[in-house]
KENU-730073 format. One line per 5 residues: their letters; for each residue x, y, z of N, C-alpha, C. Coordinates in Angstrom, 1 decimal, padded with zeros to 4 digits. Each point is the difference from the previous one (the first is absolute). Layout:
! KENU-730073
a> X,Y,Z,X,Y,Z,X,Y,Z ~ ...
//
This chain:
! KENU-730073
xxxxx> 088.3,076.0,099.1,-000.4,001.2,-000.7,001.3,000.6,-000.5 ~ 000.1,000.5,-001.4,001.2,000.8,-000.6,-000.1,001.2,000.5 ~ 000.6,000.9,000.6,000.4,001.0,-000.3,001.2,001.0,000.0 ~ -000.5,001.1,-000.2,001.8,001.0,-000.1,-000.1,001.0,000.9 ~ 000.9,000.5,000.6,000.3,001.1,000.1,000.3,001.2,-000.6
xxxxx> -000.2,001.2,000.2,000.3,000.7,-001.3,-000.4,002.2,000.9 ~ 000.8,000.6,-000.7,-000.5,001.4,000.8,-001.6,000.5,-000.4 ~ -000.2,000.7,000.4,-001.8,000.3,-000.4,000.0,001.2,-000.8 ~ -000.8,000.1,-000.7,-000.1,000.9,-000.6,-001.7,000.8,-000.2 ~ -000.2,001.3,-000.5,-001.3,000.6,000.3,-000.9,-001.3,-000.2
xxxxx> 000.0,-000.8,-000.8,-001.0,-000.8,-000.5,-000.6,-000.7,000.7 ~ 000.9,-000.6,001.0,000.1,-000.8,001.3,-001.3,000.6,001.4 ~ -000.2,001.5,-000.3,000.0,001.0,001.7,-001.4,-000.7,000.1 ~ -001.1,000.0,-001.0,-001.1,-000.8,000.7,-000.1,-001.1,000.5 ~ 000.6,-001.2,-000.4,000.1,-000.8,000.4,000.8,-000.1,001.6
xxxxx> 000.7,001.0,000.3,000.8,000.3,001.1,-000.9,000.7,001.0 ~ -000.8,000.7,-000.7,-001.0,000.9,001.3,-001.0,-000.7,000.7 ~ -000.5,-001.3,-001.4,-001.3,-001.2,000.5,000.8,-000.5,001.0 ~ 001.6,-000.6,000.2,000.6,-001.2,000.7,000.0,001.3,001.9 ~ 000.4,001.2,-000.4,000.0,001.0,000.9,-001.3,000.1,000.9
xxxxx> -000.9,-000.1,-001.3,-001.4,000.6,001.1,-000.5,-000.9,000.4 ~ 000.0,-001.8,-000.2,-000.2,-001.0,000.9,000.6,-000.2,000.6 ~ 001.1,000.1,000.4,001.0,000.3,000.9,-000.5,001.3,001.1 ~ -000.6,000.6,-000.4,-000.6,001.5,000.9,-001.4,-000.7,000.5 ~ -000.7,-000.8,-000.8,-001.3,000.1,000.9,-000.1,-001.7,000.0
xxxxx> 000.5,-001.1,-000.1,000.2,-000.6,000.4,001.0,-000.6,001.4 ~ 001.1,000.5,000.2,000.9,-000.3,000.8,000.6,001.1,000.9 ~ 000.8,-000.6,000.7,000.6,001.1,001.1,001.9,000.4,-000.6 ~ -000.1,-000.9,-001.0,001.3,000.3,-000.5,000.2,001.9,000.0 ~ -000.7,000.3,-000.6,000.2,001.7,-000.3,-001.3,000.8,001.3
xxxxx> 000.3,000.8,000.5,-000.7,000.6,000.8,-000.8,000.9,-000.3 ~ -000.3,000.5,-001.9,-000.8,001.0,-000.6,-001.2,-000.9,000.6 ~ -001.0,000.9,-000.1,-001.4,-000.4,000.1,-001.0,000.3,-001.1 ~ 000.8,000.7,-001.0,-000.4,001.0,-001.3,000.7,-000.8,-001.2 ~ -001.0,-000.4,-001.2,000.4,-001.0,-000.9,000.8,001.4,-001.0
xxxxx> 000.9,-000.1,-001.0,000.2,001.0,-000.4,-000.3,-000.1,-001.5 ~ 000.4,001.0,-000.3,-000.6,000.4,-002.0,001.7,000.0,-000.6 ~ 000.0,-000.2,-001.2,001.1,-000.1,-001.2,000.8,000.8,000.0 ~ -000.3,000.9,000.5,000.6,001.6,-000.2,001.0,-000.1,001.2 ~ -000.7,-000.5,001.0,000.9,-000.2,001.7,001.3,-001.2,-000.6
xxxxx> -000.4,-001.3,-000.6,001.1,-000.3,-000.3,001.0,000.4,-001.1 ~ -000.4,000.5,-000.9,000.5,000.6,-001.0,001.3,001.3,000.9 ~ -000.7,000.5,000.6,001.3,001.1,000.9,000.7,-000.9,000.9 ~ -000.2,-000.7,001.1,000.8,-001.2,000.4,000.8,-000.9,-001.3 ~ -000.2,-000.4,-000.9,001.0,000.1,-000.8,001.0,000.7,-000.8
xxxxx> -000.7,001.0,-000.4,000.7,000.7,-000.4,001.3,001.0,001.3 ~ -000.2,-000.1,000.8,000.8,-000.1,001.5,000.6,-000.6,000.1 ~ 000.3,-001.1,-000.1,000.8,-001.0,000.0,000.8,000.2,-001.2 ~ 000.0,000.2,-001.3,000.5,000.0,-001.0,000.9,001.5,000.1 ~ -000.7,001.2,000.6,001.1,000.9,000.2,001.1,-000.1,001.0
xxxxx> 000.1,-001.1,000.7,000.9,-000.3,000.8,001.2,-001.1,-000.6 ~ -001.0,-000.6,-000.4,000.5,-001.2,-001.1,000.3,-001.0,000.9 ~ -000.7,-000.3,000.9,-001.1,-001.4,000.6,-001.1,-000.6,-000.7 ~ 000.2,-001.5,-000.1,000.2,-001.0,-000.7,-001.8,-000.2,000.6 ~ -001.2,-000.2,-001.7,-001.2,-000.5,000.7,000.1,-001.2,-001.0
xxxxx> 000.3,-001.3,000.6,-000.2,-001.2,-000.2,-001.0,-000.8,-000.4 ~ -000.3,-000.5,-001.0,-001.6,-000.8,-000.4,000.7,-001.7,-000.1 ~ -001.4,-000.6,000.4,000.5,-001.5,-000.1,-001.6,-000.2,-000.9 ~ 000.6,-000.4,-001.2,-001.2,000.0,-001.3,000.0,-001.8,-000.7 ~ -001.2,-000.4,-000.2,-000.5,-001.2,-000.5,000.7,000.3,-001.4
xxxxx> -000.1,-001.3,-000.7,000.0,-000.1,-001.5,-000.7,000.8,-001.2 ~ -001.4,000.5,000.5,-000.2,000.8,-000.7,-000.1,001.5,000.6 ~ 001.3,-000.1,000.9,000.2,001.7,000.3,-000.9,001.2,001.0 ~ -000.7,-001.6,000.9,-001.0,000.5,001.1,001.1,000.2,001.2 ~ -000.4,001.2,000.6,000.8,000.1,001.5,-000.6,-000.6,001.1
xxxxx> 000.7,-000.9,000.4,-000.2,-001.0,001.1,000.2,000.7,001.4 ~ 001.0,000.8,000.0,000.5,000.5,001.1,001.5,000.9,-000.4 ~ 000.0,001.2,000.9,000.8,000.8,000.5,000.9,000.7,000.8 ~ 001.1,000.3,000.0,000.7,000.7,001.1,001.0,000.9,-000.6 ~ 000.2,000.8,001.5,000.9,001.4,-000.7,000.4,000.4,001.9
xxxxx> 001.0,001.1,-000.4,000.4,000.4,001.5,-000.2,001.8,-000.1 ~ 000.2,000.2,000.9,000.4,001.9,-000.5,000.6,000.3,001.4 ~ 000.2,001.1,-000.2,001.0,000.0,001.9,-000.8,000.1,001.0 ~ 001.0,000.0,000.8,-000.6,-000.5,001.8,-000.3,001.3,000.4 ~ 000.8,000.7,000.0,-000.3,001.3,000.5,000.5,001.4,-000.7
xxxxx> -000.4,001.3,000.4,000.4,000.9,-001.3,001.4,000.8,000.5 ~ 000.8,-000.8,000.5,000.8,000.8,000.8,001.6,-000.5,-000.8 ~ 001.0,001.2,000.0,001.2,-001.0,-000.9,000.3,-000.9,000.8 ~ 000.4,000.0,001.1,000.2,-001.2,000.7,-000.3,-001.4,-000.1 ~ -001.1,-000.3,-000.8,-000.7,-000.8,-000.2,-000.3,-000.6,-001.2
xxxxx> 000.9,000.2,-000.4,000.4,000.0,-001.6,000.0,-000.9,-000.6 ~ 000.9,-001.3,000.5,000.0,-001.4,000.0,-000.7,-000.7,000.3 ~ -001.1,000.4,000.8,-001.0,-001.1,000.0,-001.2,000.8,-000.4 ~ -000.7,-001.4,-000.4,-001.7,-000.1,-000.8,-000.6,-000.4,000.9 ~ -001.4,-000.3,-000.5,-001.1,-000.3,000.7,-000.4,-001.1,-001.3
xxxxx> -000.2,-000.8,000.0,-000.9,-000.4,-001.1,-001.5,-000.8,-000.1 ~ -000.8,-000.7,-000.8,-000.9,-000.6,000.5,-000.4,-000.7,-001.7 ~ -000.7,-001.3,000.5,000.2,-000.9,-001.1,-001.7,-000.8,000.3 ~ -000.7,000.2,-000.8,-001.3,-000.4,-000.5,-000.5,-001.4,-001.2 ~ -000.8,-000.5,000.5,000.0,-000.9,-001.1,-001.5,-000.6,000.1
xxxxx> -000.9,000.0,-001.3,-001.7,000.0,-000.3,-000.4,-001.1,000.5 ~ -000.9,000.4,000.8,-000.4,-001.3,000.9,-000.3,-001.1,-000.5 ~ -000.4,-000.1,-001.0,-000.1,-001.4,-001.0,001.4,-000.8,-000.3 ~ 001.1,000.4,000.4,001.4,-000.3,-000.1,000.6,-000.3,001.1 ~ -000.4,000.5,001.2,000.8,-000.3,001.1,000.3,-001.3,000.2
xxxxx> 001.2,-000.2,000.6,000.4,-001.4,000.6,000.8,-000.5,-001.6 ~ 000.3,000.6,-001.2,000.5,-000.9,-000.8,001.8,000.8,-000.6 ~ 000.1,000.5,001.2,001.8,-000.2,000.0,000.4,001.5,-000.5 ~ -001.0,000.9,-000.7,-000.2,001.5,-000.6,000.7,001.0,001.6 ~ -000.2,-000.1,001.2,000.5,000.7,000.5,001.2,000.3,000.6
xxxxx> 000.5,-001.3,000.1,001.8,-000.3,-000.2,000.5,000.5,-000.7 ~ -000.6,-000.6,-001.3,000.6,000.2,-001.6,000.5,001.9,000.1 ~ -001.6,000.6,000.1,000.1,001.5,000.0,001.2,000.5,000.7 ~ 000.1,-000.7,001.8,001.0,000.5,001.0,001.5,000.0,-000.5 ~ 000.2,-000.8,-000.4,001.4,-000.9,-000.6,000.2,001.0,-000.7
xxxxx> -000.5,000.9,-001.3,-000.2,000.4,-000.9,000.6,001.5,000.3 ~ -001.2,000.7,001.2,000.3,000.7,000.4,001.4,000.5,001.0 ~ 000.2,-000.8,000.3,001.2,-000.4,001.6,001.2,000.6,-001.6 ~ 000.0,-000.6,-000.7,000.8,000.1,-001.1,000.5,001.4,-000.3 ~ -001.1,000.4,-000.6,-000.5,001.3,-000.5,000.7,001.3,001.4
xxxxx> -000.3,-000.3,001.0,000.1,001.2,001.2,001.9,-000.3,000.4 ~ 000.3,-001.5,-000.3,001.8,000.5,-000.5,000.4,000.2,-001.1 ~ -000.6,000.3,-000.9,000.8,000.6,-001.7,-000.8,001.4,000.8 ~ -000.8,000.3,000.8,-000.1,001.9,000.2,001.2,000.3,001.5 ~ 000.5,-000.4,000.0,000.6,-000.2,001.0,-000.4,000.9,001.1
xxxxx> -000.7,-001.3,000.2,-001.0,000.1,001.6,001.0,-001.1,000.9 ~ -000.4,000.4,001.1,000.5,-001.1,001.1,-000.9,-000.5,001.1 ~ -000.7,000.7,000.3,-001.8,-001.0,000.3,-000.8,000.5,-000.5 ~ -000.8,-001.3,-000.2,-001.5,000.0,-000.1,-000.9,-000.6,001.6 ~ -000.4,001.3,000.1,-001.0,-000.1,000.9,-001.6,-000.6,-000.8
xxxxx> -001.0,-000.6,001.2,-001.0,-001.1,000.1,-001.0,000.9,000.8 ~ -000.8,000.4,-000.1,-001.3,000.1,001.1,-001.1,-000.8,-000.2 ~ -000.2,-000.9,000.7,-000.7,-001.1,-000.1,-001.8,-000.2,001.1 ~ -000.8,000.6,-000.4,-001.3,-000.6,001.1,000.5,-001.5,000.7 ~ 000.2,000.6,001.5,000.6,-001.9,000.9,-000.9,-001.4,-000.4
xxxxx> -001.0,000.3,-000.2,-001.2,-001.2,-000.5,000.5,-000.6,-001.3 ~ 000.6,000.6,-000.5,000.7,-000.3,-001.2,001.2,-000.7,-000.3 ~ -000.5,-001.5,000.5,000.6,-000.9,000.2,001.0,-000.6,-001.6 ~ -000.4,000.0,-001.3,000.1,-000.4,-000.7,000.8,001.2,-000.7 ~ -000.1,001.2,000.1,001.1,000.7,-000.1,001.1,000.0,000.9
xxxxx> -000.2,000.1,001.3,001.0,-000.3,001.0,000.9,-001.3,-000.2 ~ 000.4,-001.0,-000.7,-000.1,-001.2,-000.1,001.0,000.0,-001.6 ~ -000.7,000.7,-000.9,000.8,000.4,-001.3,001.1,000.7,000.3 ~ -000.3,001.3,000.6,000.5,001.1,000.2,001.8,-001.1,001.2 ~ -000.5,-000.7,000.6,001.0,-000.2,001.2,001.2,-001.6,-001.1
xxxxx> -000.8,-000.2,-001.1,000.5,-001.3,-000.6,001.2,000.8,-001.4 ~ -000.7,001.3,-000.4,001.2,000.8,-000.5,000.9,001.1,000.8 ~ 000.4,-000.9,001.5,000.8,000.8,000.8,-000.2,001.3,000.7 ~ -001.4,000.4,-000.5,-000.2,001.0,001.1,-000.3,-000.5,001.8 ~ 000.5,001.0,000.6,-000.1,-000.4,001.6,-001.0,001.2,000.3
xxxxx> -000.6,-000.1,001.1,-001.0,000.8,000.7,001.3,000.8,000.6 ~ -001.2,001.5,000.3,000.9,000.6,000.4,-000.9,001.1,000.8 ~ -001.2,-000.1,000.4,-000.8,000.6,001.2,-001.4,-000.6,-000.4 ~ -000.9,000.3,000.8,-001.0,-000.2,000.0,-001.3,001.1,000.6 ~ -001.0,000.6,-000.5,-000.3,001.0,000.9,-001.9,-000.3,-000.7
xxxxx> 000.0,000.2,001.4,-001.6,-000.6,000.6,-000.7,001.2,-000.3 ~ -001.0,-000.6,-001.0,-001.4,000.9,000.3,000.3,001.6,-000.8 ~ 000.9,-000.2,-000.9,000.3,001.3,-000.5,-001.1,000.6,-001.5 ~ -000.5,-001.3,-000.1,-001.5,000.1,-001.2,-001.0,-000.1,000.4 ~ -001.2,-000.3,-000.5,-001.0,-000.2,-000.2,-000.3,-000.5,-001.5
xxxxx> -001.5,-000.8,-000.5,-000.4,-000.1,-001.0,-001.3,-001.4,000.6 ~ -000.9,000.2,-000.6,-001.1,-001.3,000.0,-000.3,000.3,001.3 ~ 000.1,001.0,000.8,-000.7,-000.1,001.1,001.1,-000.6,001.6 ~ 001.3,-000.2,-000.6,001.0,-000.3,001.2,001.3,000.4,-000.1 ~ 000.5,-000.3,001.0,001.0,000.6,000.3,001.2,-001.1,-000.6
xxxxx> 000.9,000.9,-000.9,001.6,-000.4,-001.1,000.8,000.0,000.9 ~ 001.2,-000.9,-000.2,001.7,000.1,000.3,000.6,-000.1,-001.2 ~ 001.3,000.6,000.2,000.5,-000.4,-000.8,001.4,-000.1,000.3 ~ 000.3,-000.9,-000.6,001.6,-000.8,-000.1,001.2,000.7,-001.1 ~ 000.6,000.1,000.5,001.7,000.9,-001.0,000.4,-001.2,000.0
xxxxx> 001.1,-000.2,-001.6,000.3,-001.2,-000.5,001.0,001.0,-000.5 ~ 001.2,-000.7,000.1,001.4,000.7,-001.1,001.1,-000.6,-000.3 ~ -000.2,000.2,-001.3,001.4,-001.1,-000.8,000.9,001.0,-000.3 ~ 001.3,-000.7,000.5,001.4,001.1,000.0,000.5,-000.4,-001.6 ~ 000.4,000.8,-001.2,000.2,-001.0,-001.2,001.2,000.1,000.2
xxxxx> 000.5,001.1,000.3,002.0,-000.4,000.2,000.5,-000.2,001.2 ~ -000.3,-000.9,001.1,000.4,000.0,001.2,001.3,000.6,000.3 ~ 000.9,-000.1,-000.5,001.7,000.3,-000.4,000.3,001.5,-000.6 ~ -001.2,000.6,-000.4,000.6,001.3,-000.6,000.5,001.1,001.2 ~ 000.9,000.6,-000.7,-000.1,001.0,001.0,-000.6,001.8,-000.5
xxxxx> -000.3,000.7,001.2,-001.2,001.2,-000.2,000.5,000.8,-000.9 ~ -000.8,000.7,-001.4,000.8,000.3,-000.7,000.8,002.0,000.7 ~ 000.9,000.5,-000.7,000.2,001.2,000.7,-000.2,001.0,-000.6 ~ -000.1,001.5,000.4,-000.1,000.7,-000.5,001.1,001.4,000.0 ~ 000.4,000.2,-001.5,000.9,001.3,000.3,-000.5,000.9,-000.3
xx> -000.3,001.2,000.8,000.1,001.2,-000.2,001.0,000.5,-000.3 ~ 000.0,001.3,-000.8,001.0,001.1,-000.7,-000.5,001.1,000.8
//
């Protein structure tokens, strides 16, 4: 199968919210239990774009979204500045055909031209096949904590995953006047 990579744009957000809301009520990937409306992703992107975090499409030949990913930060604190969170989706009719590497690679990219220095992973532990990607583009585990969800009626883990992108940098400083 051809396809490209390419940034998303409004045109894209439906097809982003269908890959989202089967992802919400089919899987344990995402912990919502609530499918969402256009409007929810529409502000989620446009969130990202006032930060100017990168929402990624991986689109067919005639410009169908296969799958997506994007990051936004880890936490709201300055300290935390340099690292993201991100998460990378892709329409279940697609899975297994190389789209969610493609996206990661893509992204891994994107979070050093923002000059980030990790990207954090939170991963559902059952989630062998992310776990597995996630550890083949150099992320290492980095805790694990039992029973912190729910969804479908049981009890979630989940797994921290984090890729350092400048292992070598040093912290950046700050001068006060």
């Amino acid at each position: 199968m051809t396809y490209s990579i390419r940034d998303a744009v409004h045109a894209d957000l439906p097809a982003i919210r269908d890959i989202y809301n089967d992802a919400v009520l089919n899987t344990t990937a995402i912990w919502n239990e609530q499918a969402v409306d256009l409007g929810n992703r529409q502000a989620w992107f446009s969130a990202r774009q006032a930060q100017g975090y990168p929402v990624l499409v991986a689109v067919d030949a005639d410009d169908s979204v296969l799958g997506y990913a994007s990051f936004g930060d880890w936490r709201p604190f300055d300290g935390f500045r340099h690292t993201v969170e991100h998460s990378v989706y892709v329409r279940s009719d697609q899975r297994g055909n190389g789209l969610g590497p493609r996206l990661m690679q893509a992204l891994i990219e994107r979070a050093r031209t923002c000059d980030k220095h990790v990207m954090v992973a939170a991963i559902e532990s059952g989630n062998a096949a992310s776990i597995r990607l996630h550890e083949r583009l150099g992320f290492v585990t980095t805790g694990q904590m039992p029973q912190v969800g729910t969804k479908f009626g049981r009890w979630l883990d989940l797994t921290f995953m984090q890729l350092t992108l400048d292992p070598g940098a040093l912290p950046p400083t700050i001068h006060k006047e």
